[in-house]
C-alpha positions in Angstrom: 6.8 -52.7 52.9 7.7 -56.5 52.4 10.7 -57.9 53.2 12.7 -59.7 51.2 12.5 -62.3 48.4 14.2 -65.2 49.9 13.2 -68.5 48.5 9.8 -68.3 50.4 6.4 -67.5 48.5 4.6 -64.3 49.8 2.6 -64.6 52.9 -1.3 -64.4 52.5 -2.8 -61.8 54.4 -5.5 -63.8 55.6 -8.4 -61.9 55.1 -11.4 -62.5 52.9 -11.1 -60.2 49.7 -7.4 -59.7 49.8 -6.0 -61.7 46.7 -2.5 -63.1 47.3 -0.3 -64.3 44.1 2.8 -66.4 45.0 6.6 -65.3 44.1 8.6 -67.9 44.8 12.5 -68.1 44.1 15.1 -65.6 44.9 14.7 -62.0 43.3 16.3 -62.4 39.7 18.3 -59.0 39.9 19.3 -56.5 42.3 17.8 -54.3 40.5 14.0 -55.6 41.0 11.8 -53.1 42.9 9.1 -53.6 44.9 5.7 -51.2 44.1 2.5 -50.5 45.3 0.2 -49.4 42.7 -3.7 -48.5 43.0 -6.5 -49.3 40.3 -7.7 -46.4 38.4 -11.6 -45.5 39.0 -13.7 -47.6 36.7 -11.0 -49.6 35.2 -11.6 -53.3 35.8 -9.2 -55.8 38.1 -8.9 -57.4 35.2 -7.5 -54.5 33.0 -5.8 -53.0 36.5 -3.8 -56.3 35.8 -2.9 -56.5 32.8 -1.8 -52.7 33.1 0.7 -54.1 35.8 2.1 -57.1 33.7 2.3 -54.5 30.5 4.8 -52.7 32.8 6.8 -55.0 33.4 5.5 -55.9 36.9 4.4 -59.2 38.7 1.5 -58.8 41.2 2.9 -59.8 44.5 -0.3 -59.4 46.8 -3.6 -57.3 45.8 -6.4 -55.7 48.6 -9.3 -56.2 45.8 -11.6 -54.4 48.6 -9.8 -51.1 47.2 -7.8 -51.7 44.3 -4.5 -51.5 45.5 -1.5 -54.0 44.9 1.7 -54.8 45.6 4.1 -55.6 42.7 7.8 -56.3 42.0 9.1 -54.7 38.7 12.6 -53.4 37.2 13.3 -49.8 37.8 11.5 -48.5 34.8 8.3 -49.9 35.8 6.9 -46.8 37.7 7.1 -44.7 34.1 4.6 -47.3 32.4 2.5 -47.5 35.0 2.5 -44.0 35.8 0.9 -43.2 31.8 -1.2 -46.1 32.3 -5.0 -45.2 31.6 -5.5 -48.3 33.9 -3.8 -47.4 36.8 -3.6 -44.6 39.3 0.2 -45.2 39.5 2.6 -46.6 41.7 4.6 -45.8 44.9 8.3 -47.2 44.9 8.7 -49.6 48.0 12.0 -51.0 48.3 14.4 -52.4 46.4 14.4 -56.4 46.6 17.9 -57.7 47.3 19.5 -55.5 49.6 22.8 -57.6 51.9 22.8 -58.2 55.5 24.0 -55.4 57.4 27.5 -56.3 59.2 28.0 -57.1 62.6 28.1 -53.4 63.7 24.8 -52.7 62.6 23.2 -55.4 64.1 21.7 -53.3 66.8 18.0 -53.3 66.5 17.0 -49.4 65.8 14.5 -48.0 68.0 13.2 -44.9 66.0 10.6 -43.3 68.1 9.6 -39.5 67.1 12.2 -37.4 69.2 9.7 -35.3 70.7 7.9 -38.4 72.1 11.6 -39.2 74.3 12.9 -35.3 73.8 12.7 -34.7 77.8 14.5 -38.3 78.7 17.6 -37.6 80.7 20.4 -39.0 83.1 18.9 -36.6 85.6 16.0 -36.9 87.6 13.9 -39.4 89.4 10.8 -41.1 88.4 7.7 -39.4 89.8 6.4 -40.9 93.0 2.4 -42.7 93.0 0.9 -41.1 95.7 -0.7 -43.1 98.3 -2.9 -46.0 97.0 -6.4 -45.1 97.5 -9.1 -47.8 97.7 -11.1 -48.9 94.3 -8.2 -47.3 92.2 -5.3 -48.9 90.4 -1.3 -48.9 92.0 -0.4 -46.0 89.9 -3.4 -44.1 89.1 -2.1 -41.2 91.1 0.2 -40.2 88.1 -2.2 -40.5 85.4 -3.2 -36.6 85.4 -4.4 -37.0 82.3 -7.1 -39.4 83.2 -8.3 -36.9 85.4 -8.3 -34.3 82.6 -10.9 -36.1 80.6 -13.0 -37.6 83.4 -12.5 -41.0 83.1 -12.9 -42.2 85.9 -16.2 -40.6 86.4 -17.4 -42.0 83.1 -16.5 -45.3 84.1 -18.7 -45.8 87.1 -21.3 -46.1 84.4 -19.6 -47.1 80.9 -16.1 -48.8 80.6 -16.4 -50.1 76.8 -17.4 -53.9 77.0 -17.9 -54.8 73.7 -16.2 -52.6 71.8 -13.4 -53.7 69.9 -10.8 -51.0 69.2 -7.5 -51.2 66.4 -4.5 -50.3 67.4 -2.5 -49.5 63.8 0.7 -49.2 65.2 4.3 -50.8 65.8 2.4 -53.6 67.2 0.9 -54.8 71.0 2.7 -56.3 73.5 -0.2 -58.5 74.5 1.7 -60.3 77.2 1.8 -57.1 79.3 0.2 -57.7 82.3 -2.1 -54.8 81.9 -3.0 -55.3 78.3 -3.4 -59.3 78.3 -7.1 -59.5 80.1 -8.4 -57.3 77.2 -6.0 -58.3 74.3 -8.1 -60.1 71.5 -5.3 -62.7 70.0 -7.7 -64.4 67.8 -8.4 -61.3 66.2 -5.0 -59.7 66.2 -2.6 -59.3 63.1 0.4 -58.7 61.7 0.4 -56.5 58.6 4.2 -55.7 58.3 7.5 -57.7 57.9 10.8 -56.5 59.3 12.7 -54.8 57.2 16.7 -55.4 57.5 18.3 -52.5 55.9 17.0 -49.4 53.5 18.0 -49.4 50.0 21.7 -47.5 50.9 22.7 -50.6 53.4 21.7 -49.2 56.8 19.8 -50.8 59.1 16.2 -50.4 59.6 14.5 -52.7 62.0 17.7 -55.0 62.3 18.8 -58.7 61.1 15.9 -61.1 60.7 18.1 -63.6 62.7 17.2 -61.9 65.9 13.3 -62.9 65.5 12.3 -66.2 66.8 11.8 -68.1 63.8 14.6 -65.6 61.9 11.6 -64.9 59.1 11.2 -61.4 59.5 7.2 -61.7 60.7 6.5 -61.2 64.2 3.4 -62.5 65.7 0.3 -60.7 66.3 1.4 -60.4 70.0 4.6 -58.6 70.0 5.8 -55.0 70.1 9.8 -53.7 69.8 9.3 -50.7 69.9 6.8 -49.7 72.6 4.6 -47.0 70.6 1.9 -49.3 70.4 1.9 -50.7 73.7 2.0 -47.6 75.3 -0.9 -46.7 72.5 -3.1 -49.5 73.7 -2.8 -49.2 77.2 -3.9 -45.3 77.3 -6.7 -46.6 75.1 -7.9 -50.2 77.2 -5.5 -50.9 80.3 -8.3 -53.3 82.8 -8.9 -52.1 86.1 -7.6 -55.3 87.7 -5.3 -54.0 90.2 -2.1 -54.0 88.2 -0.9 -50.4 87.4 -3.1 -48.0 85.6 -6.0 -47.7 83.9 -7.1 -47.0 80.5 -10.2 -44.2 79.2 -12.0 -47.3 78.1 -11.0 -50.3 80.5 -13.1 -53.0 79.2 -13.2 -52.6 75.4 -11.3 -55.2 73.5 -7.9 -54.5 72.5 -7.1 -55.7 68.4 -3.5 -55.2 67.1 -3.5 -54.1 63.4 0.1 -54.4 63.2 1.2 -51.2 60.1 4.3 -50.2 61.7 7.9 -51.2 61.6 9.9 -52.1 64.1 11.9 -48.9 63.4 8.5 -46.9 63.4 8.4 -46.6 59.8 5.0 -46.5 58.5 4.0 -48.0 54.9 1.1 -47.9 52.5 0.4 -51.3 51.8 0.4 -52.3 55.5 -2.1 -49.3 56.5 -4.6 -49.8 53.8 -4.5 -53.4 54.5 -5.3 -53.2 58.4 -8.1 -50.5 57.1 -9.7 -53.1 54.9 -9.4 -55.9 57.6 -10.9 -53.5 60.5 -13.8 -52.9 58.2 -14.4 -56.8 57.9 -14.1 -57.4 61.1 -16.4 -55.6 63.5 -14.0 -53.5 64.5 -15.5 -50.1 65.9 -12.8 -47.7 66.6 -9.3 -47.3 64.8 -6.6 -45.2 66.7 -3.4 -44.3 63.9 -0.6 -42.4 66.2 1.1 -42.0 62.7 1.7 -40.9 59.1 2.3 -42.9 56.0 5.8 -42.5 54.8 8.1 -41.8 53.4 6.5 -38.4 52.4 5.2 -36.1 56.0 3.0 -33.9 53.2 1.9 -35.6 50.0 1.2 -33.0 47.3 -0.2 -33.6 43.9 1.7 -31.0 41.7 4.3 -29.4 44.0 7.0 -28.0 41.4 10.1 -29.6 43.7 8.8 -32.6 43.3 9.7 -35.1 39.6 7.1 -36.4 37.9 7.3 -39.9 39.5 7.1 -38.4 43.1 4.4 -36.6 42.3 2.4 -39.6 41.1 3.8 -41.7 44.2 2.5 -39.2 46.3 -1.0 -39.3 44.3 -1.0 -42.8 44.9 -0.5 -42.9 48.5 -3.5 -40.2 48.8 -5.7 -42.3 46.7 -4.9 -45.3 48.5 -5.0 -44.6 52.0 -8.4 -42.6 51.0 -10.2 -45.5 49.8 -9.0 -47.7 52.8 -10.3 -44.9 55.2 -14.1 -45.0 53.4 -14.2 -48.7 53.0 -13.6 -48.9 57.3 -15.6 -46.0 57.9 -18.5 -46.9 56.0 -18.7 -50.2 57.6 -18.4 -48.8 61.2 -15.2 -47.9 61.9 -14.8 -44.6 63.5 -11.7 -43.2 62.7 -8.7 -41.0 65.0 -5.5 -40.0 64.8 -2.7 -37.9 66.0 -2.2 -34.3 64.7 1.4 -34.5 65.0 4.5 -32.6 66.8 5.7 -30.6 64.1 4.7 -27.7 66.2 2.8 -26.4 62.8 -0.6 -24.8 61.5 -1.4 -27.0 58.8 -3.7 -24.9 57.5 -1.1 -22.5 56.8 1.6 -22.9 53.8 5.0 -25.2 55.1 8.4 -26.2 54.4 9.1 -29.7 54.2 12.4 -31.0 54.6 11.9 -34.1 56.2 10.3 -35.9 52.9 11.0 -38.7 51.2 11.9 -39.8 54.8 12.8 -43.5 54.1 15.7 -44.2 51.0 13.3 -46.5 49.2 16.6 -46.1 46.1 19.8 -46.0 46.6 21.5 -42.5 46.9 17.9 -40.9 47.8 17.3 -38.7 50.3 15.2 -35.4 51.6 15.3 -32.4 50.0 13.2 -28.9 51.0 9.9 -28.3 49.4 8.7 -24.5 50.5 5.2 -22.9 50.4 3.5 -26.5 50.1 -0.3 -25.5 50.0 -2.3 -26.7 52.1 -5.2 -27.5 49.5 -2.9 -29.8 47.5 -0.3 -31.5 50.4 -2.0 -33.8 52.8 -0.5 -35.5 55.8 -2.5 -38.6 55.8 -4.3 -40.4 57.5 -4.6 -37.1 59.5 -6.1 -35.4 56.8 -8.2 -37.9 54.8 -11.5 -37.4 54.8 -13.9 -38.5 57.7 -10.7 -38.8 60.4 -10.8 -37.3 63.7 -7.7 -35.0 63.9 -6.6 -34.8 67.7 -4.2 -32.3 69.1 -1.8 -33.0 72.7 -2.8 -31.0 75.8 -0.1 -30.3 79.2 -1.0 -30.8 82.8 -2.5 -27.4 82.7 -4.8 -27.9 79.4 -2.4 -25.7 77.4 -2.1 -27.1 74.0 1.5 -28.6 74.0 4.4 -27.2 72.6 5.0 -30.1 70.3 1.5 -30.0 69.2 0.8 -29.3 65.4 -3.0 -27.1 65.1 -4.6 -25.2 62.8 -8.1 -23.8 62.9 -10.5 -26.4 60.9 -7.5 -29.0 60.7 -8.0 -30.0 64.6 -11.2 -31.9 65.7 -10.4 -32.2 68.9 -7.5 -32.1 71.8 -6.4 -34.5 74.3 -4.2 -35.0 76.7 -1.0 -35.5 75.0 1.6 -34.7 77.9 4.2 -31.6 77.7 7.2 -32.1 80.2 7.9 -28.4 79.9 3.8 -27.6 81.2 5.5 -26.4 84.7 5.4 -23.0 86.7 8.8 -22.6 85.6 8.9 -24.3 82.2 11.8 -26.6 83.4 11.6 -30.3 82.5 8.8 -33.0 84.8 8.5 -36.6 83.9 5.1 -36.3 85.5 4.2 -33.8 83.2 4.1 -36.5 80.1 1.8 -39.8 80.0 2.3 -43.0 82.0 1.2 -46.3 80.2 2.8 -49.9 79.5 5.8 -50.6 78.3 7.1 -53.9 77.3 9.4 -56.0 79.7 12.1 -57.3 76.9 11.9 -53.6 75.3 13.1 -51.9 78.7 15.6 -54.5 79.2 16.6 -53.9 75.6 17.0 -50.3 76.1 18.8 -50.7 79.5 15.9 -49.2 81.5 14.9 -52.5 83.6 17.5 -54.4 84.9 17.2 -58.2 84.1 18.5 -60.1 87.1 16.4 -57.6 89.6 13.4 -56.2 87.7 14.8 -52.8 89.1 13.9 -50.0 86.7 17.0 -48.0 85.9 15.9 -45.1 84.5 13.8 -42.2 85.8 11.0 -42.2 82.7 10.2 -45.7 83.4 8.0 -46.7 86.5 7.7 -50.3 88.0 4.2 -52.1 89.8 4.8 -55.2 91.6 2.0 -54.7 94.2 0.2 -58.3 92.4 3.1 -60.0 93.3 3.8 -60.1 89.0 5.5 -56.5 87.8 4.5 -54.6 85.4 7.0 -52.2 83.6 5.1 -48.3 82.4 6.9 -45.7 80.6 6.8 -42.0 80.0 6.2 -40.5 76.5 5.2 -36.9 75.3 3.5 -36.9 71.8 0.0 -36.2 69.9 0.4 -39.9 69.3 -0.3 -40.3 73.3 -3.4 -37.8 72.9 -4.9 -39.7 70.0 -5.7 -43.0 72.0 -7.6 -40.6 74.8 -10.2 -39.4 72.7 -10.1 -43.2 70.6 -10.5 -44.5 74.2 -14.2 -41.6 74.3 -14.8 -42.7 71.4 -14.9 -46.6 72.2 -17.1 -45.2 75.6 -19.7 -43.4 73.3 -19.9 -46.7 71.4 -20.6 -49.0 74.1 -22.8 -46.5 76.0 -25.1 -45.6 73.1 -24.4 -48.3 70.3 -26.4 -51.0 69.2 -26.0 -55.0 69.7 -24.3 -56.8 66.7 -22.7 -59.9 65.9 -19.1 -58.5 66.5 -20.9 -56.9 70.4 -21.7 -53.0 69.4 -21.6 -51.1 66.9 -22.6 -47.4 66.2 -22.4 -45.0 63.1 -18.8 -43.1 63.2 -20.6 -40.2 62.0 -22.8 -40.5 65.5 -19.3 -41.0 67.1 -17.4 -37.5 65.7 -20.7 -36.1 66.7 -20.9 -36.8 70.7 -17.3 -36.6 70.7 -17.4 -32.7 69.7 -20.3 -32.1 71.4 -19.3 -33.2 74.4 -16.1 -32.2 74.3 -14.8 -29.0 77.1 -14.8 -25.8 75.6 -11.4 -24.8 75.4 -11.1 -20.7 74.1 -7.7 -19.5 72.3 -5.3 -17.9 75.1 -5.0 -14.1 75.3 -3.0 -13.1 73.2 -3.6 -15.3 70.9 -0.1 -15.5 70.0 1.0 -17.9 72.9 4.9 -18.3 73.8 6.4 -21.2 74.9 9.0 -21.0 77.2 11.0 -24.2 77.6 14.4 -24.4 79.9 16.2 -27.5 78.7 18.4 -29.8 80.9 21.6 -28.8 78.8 21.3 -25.6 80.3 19.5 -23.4 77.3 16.1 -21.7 77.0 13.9 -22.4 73.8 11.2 -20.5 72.8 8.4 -20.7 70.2 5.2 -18.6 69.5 1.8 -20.4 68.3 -1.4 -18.0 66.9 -4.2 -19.6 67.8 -7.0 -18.4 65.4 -10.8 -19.1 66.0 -13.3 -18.3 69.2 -13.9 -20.3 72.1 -15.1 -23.3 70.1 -14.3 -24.5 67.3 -10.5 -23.0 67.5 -6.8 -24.4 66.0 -5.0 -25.1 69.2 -8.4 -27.7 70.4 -10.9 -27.5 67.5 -14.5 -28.6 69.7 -12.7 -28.8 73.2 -10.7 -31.3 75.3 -12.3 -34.5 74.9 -14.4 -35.3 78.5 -15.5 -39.0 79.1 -17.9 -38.0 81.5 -19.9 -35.8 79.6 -19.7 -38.0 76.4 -21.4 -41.3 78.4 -23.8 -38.3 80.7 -27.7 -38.1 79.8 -28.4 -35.9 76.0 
């Protein structure tokens, strides 16, 4: 997404190989659209181009690494391109033009999955750190899942230095206390601009006026929403005595800013932070997301028109070549299976899809028996990504957790508040890692004039003398960043010396990662039940098949991801 057309020219991206054309003025017509289209295989940039201006459209910004562009165009423009020989076709973005929301929508919306924040509550307290013990962090006691995976076993020998790892997310908070020793500014961008409201006048991330400079950009240093922080921190928190620690504690921390601040994700935004990770020596990617607006994108599903089909094509062939150009230049490659609680290997029902109204009046409508051949959830699915499912206290796959048997690389821990011997709800049960200071007061969880922490999912360290604010969160998106956070350990443990500090082969990478990974068999039965008793007083349940043996499986493909074993002797 861009935001809008207001008297300034588009913003270059600042990376070598991305061309940027200006658009200067106000958009001529409510009507204009903005598009992203990609270059059809073998067809020139040149011909690519004049495909787009046959159409109708004007070439706002163009990744030439991949053949993908950004374009505004009248409404009709997707048909043309879409029977263009030249192009791929195009992906609707937004419409350019959209008003202001009113004062009572000025609220900035902070969309984070449900499931991430499902067990949050009046009720309860905040876990208690147990007693500080010598050469570990304030609050290292409640990181369980760090003990899952054997970090801290793995770092006596190998903590990442010189590894750089991407966070493509809602952005880093690299003021935090426990993210600034290892945040890399210089290298750190901002992808996105803030989108005010959706194409039917609601808001998405909230009036421009409230940013700094009011121009809709945030810097490369700044997270409100939290996802990405948290992200980060699981990934590269410094053992420096403030709070926790992270799987890899001295890796470099790079914000590749693709998400909103709603937590909307976009194409253009994701294949461009590809492209620039590939350019820039970076050595592990961790995406805690899916492109929208579509959660499956198929290539011939009947429900879907013509155009959505060929948006969806798009956004496959797209995020596909952004995924190859990072990986074959070093870039190994993770992300989250997602909490749909689903085997994607299995035929689905999406309802949720298109999830963002990118023209007016739109909105979601059910798709059954999508197959699982033709509908990808990407980046998940792309080819050469390390799918990683979430794992509870007590290495059960979560009950959140989407699987399927070949889908799943790996698992991680992901956190599952209901993992208890009575399946009742435990903030302990879910992962502890930063959370940004203006965010929590935003929210009402920190209290401005005292630093208190309000709220029983959040968790305060002032033991430096500076505090530092942490949060709870459930997700796959929390389990991704542990096996990134392996993966940046295998790279710094058995990589080679380059210009950029290490580098090593992502296909090496997957390899020790499953290898070393801890055998994890299906349960008996294999039909698992989850039993969940929620705080409003009802029981849910939900049943999981697990197919597979001990290793490779669907609920944790190779095995929980262990940092010990992955930086041991081979």
């Amino acid at each position: 997404m861009r935001r809008l057309l207001t008297g300034a020219t588009a913003v270059a991206l600042g990376v070598t190989g991305t061309l940027v054309m200006a658009n200067s003025g106000n958009a001529t017509s409510d009507q204009e659209v903005r598009y992203v289209v990609a270059y059809a295989e073998g067809s020139s940039a040149a011909s690519a181009r004049a495909a787009v201006k046959a159409a109708g459209g004007e070439i706002v910004s163009e990744n030439s690494d991949i053949g993908v562009a950004t374009v505004t165009a009248g409404e009709d423009f997707a048909r043309a391109a879409n029977a263009s020989s030249a192009l791929v076709g195009a992906a609707q973005d937004r419409i350019v033009g959209a008003t202001t929301p009113d004062a009572a929508s000025k609220a900035r919306k902070q969309e984070v999955s449900k499931v991430e924040t499902e067990f949050r509550g009046t009720k309860g307290s905040a876990p208690k750190a147990p007693k500080h013990k010598p050469k570990t962090e304030p609050l290292s006691g409640l990181q369980w899942d760090m003990a899952q995976i054997d970090a801290a076993a793995a770092n006596k020998t190998e903590r990442g230095k010189g590894v750089r790892v991407g966070i493509l997310d809602t952005g880093v908070d690299g003021s935090h206390p426990d993210i600034a020793p290892n945040f890399d500014a210089k290298l750190s961008r901002n992808f996105t601009t803030d989108i005010p409201v959706d194409a039917n006048g609601a808001a998405v991330d909230g009036p421009c006026e409230d940013e700094p400079d009011a121009s809709c950009t945030d810097a490369a240093d700044v997270d409100e929403n939290g996802h990405g922080t948290h992200v980060a921190s699981t990934i590269a928190s410094p053992v420096n005595g403030v709070g926790i620690s992270g799987v890899a504690p001295q890796a470099d921390i790079v914000n590749l800013r693709a998400g909103q601040d709603s937590g909307y994700f976009f194409l253009q935004p994701s294949v461009d932070a590809l492209t620039y990770a590939g350019r820039n020596g970076i050595d592990v990617v961790n995406m805690s997301y899916y492109v929208d607006p579509w959660l499956f994108n198929c290539t011939n599903h009947p429900a879907d028109s013509a155009a959505d089909q060929a948006e969806q094509v798009t956004i496959i062939t797209a995020m596909q070549r952004a995924l190859d150009y990072a990986r074959a230049r070093g870039v190994t490659l993770v992300a989250a299976a997602g909490n749909q609680a689903i085997d994607y290997t299995k035929p689905q029902t999406d309802a949720s899809s298109p999830d963002y109204a990118s023209e007016p009046g739109e909105a979601a409508y059910v798709r059954d028996l999508l197959d699982p051949e033709s509908c990808v959830s990407m980046p998940t699915e792309g080819n050469g990504v390390i799918a990683v499912s979430a794992t509870g206290p007590s290495e059960r796959k979560s009950y959140y957790s989407s699987y399927g048997d070949g889908f799943v690389d790996v698992a991680a821990p992901g956190g599952d508040a209901y993992d208890t011997a009575d399946g009742t709800r435990d903030y302990a049960a879910t992962i502890l890692a930063a959370y940004p200071y203006d965010l929590g007061v935003a929210e009402g969880a920190i209290d401005p004039a005292t630093g208190e922490v309000l709220v029983p999912w959040a968790v305060s360290d002032c033991s430096s003398g500076e505090c530092s604010y942490y949060q709870y969160l459930q997700g796959t998106s929390m389990a991704s960043p542990h096996a990134a956070g392996v993966a940046a350990l295998i790279v710094g443990k058995y990589g080679k010396h380059d210009r950029s500090g290490k580098t090593l082969s992502p296909r090496t990478v997957e390899k020790i990662l499953r290898w070393s990974a801890t055998d994890k068999a299906c349960p008996v039965p294999a039909d698992f039940t989850y039993v969940r008793h929620l705080p409003n007083g009802t029981t849910a349940t939900s049943t999981h098949t697990c197919e597979g043996g001990k290793a490779p499986n669907g609920f944790y493909g190779s095995g929980i991801v262990n940092a010990k074993a992955a930086v041991g002797r081979r």
